[in-house]
N, C-alpha and C positions, 0 to 999 in steps of 0.2 A: 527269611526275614521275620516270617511271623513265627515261627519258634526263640528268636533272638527278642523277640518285644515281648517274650513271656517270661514271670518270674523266673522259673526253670531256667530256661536261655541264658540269659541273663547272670544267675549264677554258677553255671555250668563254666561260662567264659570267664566269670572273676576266678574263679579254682584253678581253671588252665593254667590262664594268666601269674596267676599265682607261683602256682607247682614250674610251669616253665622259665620263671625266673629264679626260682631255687634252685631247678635243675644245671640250670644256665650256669649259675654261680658256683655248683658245685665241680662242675667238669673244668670249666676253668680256671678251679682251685688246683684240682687234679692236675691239670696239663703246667701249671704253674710249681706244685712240687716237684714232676717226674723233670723238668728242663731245670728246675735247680740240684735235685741231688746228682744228677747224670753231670752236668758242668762240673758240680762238684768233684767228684769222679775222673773228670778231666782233667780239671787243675790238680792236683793227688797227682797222675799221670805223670803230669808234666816235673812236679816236684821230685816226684823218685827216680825218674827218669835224666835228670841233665846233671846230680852229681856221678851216677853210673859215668854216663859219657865223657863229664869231663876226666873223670879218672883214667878214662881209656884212651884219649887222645892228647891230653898234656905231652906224655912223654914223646912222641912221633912227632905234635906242634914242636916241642923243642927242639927237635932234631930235625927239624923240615922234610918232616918223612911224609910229604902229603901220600905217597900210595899206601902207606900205614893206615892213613886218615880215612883213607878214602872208603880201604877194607872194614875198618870198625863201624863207618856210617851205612855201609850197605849192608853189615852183619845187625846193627840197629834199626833198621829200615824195615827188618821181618818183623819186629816188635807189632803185634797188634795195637791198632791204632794211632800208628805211626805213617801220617802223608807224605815228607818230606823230612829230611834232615841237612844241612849244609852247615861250613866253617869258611870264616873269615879272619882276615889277620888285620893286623892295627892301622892297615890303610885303608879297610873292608874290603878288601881283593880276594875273591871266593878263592880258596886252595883247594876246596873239594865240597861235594855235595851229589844228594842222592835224591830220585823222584821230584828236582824240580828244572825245568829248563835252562839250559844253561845259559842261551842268552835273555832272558827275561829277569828282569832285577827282583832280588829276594822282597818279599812284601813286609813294612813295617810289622813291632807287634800290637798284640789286642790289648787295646787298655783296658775292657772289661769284656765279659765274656755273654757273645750273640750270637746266637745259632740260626738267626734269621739272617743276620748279615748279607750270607752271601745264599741263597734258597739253593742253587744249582748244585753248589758244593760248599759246605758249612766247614769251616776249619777255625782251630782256633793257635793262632800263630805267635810262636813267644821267643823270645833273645832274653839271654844270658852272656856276660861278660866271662871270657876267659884267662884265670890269672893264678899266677904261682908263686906266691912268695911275695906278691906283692908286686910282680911284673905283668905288666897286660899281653895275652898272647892274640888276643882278638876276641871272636865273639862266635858263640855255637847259636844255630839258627833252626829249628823243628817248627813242624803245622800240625796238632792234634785232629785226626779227621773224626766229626763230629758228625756226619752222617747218619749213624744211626742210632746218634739220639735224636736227629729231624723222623726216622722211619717211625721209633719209638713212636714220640710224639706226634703221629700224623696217625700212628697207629689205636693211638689212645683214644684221640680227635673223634676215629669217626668210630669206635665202639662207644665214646661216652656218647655221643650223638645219636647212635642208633640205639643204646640201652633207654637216653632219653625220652626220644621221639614213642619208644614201644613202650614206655614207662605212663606220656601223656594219652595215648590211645587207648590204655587200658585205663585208666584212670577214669578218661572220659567216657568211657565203657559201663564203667563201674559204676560211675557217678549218674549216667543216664537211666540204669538201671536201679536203682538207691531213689533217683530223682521221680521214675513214673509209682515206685514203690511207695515212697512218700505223700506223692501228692494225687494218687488213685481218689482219694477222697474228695480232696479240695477238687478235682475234676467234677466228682459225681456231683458236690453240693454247686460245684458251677453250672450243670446241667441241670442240674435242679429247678434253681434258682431262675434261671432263661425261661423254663419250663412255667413258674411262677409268672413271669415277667409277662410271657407272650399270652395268660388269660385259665392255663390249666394251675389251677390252684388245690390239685390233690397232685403231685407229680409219686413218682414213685419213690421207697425211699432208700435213704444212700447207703452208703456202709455205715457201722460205727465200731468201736472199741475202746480200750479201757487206756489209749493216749491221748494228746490233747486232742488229734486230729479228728480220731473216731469220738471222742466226749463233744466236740462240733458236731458231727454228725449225730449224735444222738441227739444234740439239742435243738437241730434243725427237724431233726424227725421229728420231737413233738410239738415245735412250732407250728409247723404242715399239719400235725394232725389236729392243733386246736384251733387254727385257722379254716379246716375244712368243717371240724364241727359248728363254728361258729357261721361260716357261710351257709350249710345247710339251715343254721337256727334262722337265718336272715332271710333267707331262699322260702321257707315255710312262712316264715311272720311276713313277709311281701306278697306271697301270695293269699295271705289268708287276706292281711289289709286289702289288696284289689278286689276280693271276694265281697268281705267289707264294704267298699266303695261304691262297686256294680250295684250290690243290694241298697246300699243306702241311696247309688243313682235313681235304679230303679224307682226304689221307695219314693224315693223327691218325686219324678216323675209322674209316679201312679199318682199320688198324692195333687201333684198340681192339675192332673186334668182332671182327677175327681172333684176340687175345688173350681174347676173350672164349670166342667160340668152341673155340677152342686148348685153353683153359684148363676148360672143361664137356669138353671128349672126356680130357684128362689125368686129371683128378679121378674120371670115372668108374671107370677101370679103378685108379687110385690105392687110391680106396673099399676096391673089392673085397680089393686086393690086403691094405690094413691091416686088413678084415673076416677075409677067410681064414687070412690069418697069425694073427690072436686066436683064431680056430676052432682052429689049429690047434696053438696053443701050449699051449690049454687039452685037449688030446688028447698031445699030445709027452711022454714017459716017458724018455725018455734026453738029458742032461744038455746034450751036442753040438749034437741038434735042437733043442732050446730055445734056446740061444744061436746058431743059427743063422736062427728065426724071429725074436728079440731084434733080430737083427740086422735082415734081413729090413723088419719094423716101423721101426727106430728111421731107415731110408733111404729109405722111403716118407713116413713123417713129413718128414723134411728136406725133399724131393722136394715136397711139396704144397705147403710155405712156403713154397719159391721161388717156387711157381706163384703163391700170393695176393700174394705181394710185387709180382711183374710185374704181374699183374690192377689192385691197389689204383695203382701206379704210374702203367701207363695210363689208368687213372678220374681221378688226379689233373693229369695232363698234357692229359685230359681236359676237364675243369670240372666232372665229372661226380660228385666224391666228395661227400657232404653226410652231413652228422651229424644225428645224432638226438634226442630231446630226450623222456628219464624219467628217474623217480625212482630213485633205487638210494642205498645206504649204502658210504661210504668199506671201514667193516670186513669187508664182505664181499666187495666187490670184490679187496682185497690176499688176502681167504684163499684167492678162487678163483684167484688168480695166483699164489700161493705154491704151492699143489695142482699146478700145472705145472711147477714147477723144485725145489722140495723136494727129489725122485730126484736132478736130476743134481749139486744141494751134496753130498748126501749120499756119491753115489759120489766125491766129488773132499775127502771129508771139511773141508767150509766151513762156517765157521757164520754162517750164512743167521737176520737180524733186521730188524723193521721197527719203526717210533717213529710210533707217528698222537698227535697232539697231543689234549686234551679238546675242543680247540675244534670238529675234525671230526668227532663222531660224529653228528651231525643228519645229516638226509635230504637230499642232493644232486639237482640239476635236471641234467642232460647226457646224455654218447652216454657210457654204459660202458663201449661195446666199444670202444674208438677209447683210451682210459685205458688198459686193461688190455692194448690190443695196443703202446702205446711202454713202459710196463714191462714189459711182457713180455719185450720188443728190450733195453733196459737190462739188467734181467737176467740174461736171456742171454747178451750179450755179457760181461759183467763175471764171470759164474759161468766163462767160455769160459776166458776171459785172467787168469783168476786162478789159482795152483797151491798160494798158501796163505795162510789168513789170512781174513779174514770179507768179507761183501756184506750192505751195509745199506741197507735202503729207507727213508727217511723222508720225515717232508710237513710243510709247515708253512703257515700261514696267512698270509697279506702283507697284505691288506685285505681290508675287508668295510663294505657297507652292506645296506640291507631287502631287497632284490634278489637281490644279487651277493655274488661270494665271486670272493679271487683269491686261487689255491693253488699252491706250489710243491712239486714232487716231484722227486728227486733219489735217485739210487741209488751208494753208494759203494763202491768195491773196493781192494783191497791188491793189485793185478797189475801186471802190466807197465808201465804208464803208457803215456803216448802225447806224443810230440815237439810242438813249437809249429808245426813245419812241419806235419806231418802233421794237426793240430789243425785249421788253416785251410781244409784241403781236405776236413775226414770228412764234413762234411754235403752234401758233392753226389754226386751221380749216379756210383754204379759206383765211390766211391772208397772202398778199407781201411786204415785203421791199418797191414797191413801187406802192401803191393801186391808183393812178390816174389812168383816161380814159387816158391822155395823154404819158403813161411810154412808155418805148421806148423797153421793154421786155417783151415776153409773161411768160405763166404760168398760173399755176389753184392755189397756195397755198396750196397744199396737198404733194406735197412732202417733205415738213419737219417736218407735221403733223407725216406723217408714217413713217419717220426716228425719229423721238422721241419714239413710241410705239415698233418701233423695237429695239431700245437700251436700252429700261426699260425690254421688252424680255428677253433680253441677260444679264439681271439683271444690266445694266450701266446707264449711264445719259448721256444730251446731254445739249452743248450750246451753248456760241456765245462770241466772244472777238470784239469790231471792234469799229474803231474812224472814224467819216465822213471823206473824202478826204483821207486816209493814207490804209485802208485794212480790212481785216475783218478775223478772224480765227476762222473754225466751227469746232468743235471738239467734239467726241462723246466716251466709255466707255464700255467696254464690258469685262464679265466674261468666258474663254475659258478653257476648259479643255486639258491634254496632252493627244497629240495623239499619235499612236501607229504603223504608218504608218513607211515604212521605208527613210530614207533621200535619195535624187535622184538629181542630179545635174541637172538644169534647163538648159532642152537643148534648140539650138540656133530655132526660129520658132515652138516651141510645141508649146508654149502658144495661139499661133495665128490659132493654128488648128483648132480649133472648132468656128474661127471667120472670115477668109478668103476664101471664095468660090473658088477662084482659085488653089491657090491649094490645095484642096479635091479633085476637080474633076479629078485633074491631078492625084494625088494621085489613085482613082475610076480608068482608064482608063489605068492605068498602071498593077493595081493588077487584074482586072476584064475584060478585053477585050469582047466584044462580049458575056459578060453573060446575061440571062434572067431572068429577074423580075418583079414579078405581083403587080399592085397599086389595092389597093380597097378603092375604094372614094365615097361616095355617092352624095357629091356635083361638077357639073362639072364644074366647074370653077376651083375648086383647083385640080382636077383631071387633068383638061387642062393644068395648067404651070406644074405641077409636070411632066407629061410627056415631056413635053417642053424640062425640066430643064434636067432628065434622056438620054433624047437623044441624048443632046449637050455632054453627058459624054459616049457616045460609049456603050450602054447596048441597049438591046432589051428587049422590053416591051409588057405585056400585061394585060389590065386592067379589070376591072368590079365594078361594083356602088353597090352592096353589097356583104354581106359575104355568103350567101346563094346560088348565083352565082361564087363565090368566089369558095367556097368547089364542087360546081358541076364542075369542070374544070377539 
């Protein structure tokens, strides 16, 4: 069966099929001439034959000489091919007759001539009228035995049949042979080709030659070969890319905790420096030194944002940045942000307003700090570039279902504006609004880099509206879930709690009088102002540089 479902098969058996119906056709054209010219042959027989006879027996019919009659019929009877002969007279009363039974009645004749007729004994049986002048003497009666044109014929049957049958078996022979001859190729390019299929993509290669079948196989041979060279070209450029990537991981890697590290040794002596300068401004008596500690502070501050800018940077180049997920209230989030820029509207005389809509005053689900640090960048920026005229924060609601909240924040200014070119490029990497040596504003360009990847976070978008001379409005997008917090009316000075050192301490000094508490520092510099700073709030102290001393106490 699965030889017959193959090309080859397939037409192996259309060829048989073929040849054995022309074979067919041909032997039984054969056996169809030899039974006509042989009958022919017979009749001929019988034609030369019954005026012989009549000539011989007229004279004896006359005379009623049936044993005359009788002698010519059995002297005619030797005739080859002769079964029977008999005579009848005009009442059909056999007078005499030779080779056929004498009480069985003579057999009509043949109207046409069948050597099938009778299979057992084939004859072909004919009457003639017997007459003399015009008088009827009766009628002569003979059976041509046809016999062996049935042997002939039977003879022929099974030579044309067996010349056929050994005609088809060579044939098929030949043809099977012709068949693996031919398609030895189309084999090999089929095993090839499997070869191909199941993952070996250099297989071995096949024959070819200068027919179509081999000009296939050459063409498949250098398919395979430029296939193979081209996988090796891919095999190489993959493994160098991984090489590539490892090194570039690496690289990331090295890089982020060098930055990390970097950035824990900066911060410490940063610390100190914004502790001591507060020490030291709250002791400062002349006008000069204060504005000189002012100063002092207000470059330490810069100085550390750059630091967290780089830091968050490399966490986000990273993969490493990830948000957090509590409850917090819109209104108090803006006042803790406002408590940070307030001072500097105020020194550049701006008036500084926000719009929360009714619909945001429920409890929010997200990371607040990650909110409060791209408004924070917004405002900043827009408080920077502005010299007159107002910065308004506002938010509004875009959709909402049981879940989800999606919010838009947007902060607008009356400054400078900002070009369409320069538009295009402010959200990437290290670029400013205003990239001259000569700009009149600092900055790294990274903080609107990491306000872009924190409002994609937050699954929102960010951008920028602004016409030179008229304003600029930065506005960003974010997905928030409900929170589940309860509503609390925002009391007068909380928000400022956790960002006014005066009163904490006052706070400190009120609930804690004269209580004791141990620092464990292992750097003494931040150990030094922390004490500093503990003292000025009315506690007693005592310290130690690790925790090993720490626990011995």
């Amino acid at each position: 069966m699965r030889f017959l479902g193959s090309l080859r098969g397939r037409l192996l058996v259309l060829a048989l099929a073929i040849e054995a119906v022309m074979l067919t056709l041909m032997v039984a054209n054969s056996l169809r001439l030899l039974a006509g010219h042989m009958g022919e042959q017979a009749r001929r027989q019988a034609e030369q034959l019954t005026p012989v006879l009549m000539a011989a027996i007229t004279a004896p019919l006359l005379q009623k000489d049936y044993s005359t009659v009788h002698a010519v019929l059995e002297e005619s009877k030797t005739a080859p091919g002769i079964d029977y002969v008999a005579v009848t007279d005009n009442f059909h009363r056999v007078v005499a007759q030779v080779g056929w039974p004498e009480h069985q009645p003579l057999p009509p004749p043949d109207l046409k001539f069948d050597i099938f007729d009778d299979p057992e004994h084939p004859r072909y049986d004919v009457v003639r009228p017997l007459v003399f002048y015009g008088q009827p003497l009766g009628q002569l009666h003979f059976g041509i035995d046809l016999r062996h044109i049935g042997t002939a014929y039977h003879q022929l049957f099974l030579q044309g049949s067996g010349i056929a049958a050994l005609e088809l078996l060579l044939s098929a022979a030949l043809m099977i042979v012709l068949g693996l001859f031919l398609t030895r190729h189309l084999m090999a390019l089929t095993r090839a080709s499997r070869e191909v299929a199941s993952g070996n993509l250099t297989p071995d290669r096949v024959p070819q030659g200068q027919d179509e079948i081999g000009q296939l196989g050459a063409a498949f041979n250098t398919m395979s070969a430029a296939v193979a060279q081209r996988i090796r070209q891919l095999t190489a450029a993959r493994d160098e890319q991984m090489a590539l990537a490892r090194a570039a991981a690496a690289g990331t890697a090295a890089k982020t905790t060098f930055l990390a590290n970097m950035s824990h040794e900066i911060r410490t002596p940063l610390n100190a420096i914004l502790g001591f300068a507060q020490l030291a401004l709250r002791r400062a008596q002349e006008a000069e030194q204060r504005e000189q500690l002012l100063k002092v502070g207000e470059s330490a501050r810069h100085l550390l944002a750059i630091i967290n800018d780089i830091l968050d940077l490399s966490k986000i180049e990273a993969g490493k940045l990830q948000l957090e997920e509590r409850d917090f209230l819109l209104e108090q989030l803006v006042d803790n942000v406002f408590l940070m820029v307030e001072q500097q509207a105020r020194l550049k005389n701006l008036f500084l307003s926000r719009q929360i809509p009714p619909g945001l005053t429920t409890p929010l689900c997200g990371d607040p700090l990650k909110i409060s640090q791209i408004l924070l960048n917004f405002l900043s920026n827009a408080l920077k570039f502005t010299e007159r005229g107002s910065v308004t924060l506002e938010m509004q609601l875009l959709q909402q279902d049981e879940d989800e909240l999606q919010i838009r924040f947007s902060v607008r200014d009356t400054g400078i504006g900002i070009s369409q070119v320069q538009q295009r490029r402010l959200f990437e990497s290290f670029e400013q609004g205003d990239a001259s040596p000569t700009r009149r504003h600092g900055g790294t360009g990274l903080g609107l880099v990491i306000c872009r990847h924190l409002a994609q976070l937050m699954g929102g978008q960010i951008g920028v509206d602004s016409q030179p001379g008229v304003g600029s409005q930065f506005w960003f997008t974010a997905r928030l879930g409900r929170g589940h917090m309860p509503e609390q009316p925002l009391l007068p000075g909380a928000a400022a709690a956790g960002f006014a050192p005066g009163p904490a301490e006052r706070q400190v000094r009120r609930l804690y009088p004269g209580r004791r508490i141990l620092v464990v520092e292992d750097n003494p510099v931040n150990r030094d102002m922390l004490l500093a700073m503990l003292r000025d709030s009315g506690l007693r102290i005592l310290s130690c540089d690790n925790g090993a001393e720490a626990l011995s106490l």
